[in-house]
N, C-alpha and C positions, 0 to 999 in steps of 0.2 A: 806575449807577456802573461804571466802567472795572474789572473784576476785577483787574488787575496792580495799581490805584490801593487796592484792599480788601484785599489781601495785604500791599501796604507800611502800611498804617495798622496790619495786626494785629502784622505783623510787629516794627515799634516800640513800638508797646502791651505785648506780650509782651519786648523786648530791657529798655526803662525797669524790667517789672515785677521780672524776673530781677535786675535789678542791683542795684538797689532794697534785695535778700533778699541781696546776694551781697556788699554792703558793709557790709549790717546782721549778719551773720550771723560774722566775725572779731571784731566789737565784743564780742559774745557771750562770745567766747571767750575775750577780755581778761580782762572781767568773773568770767570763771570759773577762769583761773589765779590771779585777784589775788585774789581773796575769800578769808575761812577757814571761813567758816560750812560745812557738809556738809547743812543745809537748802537755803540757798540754790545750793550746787552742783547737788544735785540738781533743783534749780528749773529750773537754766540750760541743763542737758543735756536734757532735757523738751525748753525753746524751741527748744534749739540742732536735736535731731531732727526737730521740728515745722518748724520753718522750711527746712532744709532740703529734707524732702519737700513742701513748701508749693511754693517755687520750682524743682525738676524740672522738672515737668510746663511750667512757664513757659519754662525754658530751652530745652524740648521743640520747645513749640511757636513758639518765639521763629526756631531752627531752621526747622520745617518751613515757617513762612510766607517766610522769608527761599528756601527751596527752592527752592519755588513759584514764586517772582517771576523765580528762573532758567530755572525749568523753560518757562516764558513770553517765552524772547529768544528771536528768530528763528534765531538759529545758536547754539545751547549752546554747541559748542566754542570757539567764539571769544570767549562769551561765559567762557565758565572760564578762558579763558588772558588775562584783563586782569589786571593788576598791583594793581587795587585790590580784584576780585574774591580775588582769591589769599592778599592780605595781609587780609581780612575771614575766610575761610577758616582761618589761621593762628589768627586772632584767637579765632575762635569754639572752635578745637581745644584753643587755651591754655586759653578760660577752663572747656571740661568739663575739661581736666586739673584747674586750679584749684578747681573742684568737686568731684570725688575726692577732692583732698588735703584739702580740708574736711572730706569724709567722714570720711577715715582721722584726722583732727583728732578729732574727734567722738567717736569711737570711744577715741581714745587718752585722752579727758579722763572719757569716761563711766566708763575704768577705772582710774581715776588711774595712767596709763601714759604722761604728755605731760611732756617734758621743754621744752616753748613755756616761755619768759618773758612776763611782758607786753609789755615792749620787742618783745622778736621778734614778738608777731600784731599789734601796731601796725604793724609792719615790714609784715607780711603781710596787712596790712587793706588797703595802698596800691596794691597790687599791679593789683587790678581795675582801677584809675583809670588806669593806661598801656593795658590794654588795652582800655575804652570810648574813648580821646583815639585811640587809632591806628583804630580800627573808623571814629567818625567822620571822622576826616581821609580815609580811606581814602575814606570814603562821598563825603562832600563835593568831595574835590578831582578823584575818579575818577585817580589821576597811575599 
C-alpha cells in the first residue's frame, strides 16, 4: 500500500475519532451545570477528565498523520501556501484552541467556578460542527 494512501486512512481515523470526544465531551458539560445532585456532578467531572485525556492523544495524532502526508508533496512550500491547505491549518489551530477552552471548562466546573449556563455550552457544543464542515469543504473542494 501507497504510504501517503496509509497516513490519510490514519489520518481520518484519528480526525472522526477526536471529534467524536470533542462533541460528546460539551454535552457532558450541559449535563453537569443543569444537574443538582453533587453525586452525580462529581460522576461527570470524572468523565468529563477521562474523556478529555482519552481524545488528546487522538487529536495528537490526528495532527501528525495529517503532517505527514505534507511532509510527502514534492514541493512543501507550495504545498503550504494552497488556500485549502491554510484554511485546514486555521482549522485544526481553532479546534486545539477549542480544546483548551474545554480544559479550562473542566477545571472551572470541577471547582464549582463556571459561570456556563446550559443554553450557553449548547451554544458551545455547536461550535465544533463549523469547524469539521469548513475542514471538509476545505479537503474536498481543494478552492
Amino acid at each position: 500500500m501507497d504510504l501517503y494512501l496509509f497516513y490519510k486512512i490514519l489520518h481520518i481515523f484519528f480526525v472522526i475519532s477526536w471529534f467524536a470526544g470533542i462533541f460528546y465531551l460539551p454535552r457532558l458539560f450541559v449535563n453537569h451545570v443543569e444537574v443538582e445532585s453533587v453525586e452525580v456532578k462529581k460522576h461527570l467531572s470524572i468523565m468529563e477528565k477521562r474523556l478529555i485525556k482519552f481524545i488528546t492523544p487522538l487529536g495528537l495524532l490526528a495532527i501528525i498523520f495529517g503532517f505527514m502526508m505534507g511532509l510527502m508533496s514534492p514541493n512543501l512550500a507550495s504545498f503550504l501556501n494552497q488556500k485549502w491547505i491554510i484554511t485546514k491549518i486555521i482549522v485544526t489551530l481553532s479546534l486545539i484552541g477549542y480544546q483548551v477552552w474545554c480544559w479550562k471548562i473542566i477545571k472551572d466546573l470541577s471547582t464549582d467556578n463556571s459561570t456556563w449556563t446550559g443554553f450557553q455550552l449548547r451554544i458551545f457544543n455547536e461550535v465544533p460542527v463549523i469547524f469539521l464542515l469548513s475542514g471538509i469543504i476545505a479537503a474536498i473542494y481543494k478552492f
